[in-house]
N, C-alpha and C positions, 0 to 999 in steps of 0.2 A: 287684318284690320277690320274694327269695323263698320260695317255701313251709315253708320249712324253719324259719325264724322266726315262721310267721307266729302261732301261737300267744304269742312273747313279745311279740308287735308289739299285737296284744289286751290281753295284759294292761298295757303301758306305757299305754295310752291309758285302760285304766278306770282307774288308778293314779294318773296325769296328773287323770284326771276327777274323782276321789272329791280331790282335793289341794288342785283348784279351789273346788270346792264347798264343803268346811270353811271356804278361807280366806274366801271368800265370804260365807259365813253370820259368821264371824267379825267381818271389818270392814264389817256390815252393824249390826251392832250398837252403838248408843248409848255405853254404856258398857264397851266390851272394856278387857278389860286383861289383865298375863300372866297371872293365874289363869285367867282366860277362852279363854287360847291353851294353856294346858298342858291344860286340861280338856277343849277342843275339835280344835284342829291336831295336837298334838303325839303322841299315837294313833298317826292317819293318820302322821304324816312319820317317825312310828320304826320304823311297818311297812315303808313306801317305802325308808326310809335300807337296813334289812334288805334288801328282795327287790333293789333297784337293782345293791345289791353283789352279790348272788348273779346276776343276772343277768352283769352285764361280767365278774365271774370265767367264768361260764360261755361267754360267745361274744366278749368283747373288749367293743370299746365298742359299742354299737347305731347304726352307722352309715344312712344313707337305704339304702344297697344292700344293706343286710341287713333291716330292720325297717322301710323305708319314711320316705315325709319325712316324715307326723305322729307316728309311733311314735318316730323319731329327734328328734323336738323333744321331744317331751314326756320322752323321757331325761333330755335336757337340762335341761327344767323342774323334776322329780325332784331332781338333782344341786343344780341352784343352791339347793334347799331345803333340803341335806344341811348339818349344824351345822360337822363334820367339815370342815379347812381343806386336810387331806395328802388327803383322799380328792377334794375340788375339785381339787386341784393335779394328782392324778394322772388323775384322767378329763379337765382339761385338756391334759395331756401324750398322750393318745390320740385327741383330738380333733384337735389340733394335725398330729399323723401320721395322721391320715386328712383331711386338712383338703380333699381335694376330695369326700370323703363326707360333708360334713357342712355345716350351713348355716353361713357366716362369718359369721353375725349373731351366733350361739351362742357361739362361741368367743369374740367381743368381748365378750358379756354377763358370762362365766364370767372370762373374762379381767382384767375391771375388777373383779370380785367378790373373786377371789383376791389382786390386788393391794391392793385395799381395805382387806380383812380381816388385808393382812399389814404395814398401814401406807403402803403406798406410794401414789403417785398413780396413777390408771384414766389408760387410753389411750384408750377413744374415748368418755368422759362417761358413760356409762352407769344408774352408780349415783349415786343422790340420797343427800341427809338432809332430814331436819327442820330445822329454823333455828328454834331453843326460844325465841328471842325473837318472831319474826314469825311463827314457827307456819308456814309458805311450805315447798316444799318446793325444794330448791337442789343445783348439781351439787357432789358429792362433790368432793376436791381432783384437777386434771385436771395431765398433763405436755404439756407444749406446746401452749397453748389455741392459740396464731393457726394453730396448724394441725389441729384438732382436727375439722373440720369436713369435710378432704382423709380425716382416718381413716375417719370416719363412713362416707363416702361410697365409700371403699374395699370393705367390707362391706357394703354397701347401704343402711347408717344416713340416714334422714331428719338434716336440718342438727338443730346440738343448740337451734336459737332453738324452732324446730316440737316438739320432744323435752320439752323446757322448758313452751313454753307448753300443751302436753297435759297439765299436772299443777297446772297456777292455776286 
């Protein structure tokens, strides 16, 4: 990595850190709910949402060969927490053109989020829901399950039964 970032590659990671930690404290709690997240998370992720943007205005997207591979995940972590759907789309679109700088796990994650969020079916399972009768948590709507498994595994996705069963 190098030096030249390395200062933003710090603060992604305390950034990353303080995001974890909220949510943490969050759904650790009994009874959360949105009052509990506007009062608690949503601070932290409007500061993040702020300095994220100013960052990739400033140097592009935070690639591994710029900011390192946990500095460059925890971008990523950041963005997938971004409410903003044009601002996932377009750090998608950056990710995508540096896609050998970047972890292909990331891209699938942000990838099924943005289609998610814009109605459409995820590609490699990624995101869940709730299931308000069973309370269970279930894959979101997928585009071509019998092969959904060939995608995972493209990006280095564990199969989605192991994916699944890590959340029963």
């Amino acid at each position: 990595m190098a030096n030249k970032y390395q200062t933003i590659a710090d603060e992604l990671n305390k950034m990353a850190s303080e995001d974890q930690q909220v949510r943490n404290k969050f759904y650790s709690q009994k009874n959360a709910d949105e009052a509990t997240f506007d009062k608690l998370v949503k601070p932290i992720d409007e500061a993040n949402y702020r300095r994220i943007s100013e960052i990739i205005e400033q140097i592009g997207y935070p690639t591994i060969s710029k900011v390192g591979k946990q500095a460059s995940f925890n971008a990523w972590l950041i963005i997938q927490h971004h409410p903003e759907g044009d601002f996932q789309k377009k750090c998608l679109e950056m990710m995508e053109s540096a896609k050998d700088d970047v972890d292909p796990q990331n891209i699938a994650y942000l990838k099924d989020r943005v289609l998610m969020f814009s109605g459409k079916k995820q590609i490699y399972g990624t995101q869940l829901r709730q299931n308000n009768v069973t309370k269970m948590m279930e894959l979101y709507d997928v585009e071509d399950e019998e092969k959904l498994n060939e995608r995972r595994k493209s990006v280095g996705l564990e199969p989605i039964e192991e994916y699944l069963n890590s959340f029963s």
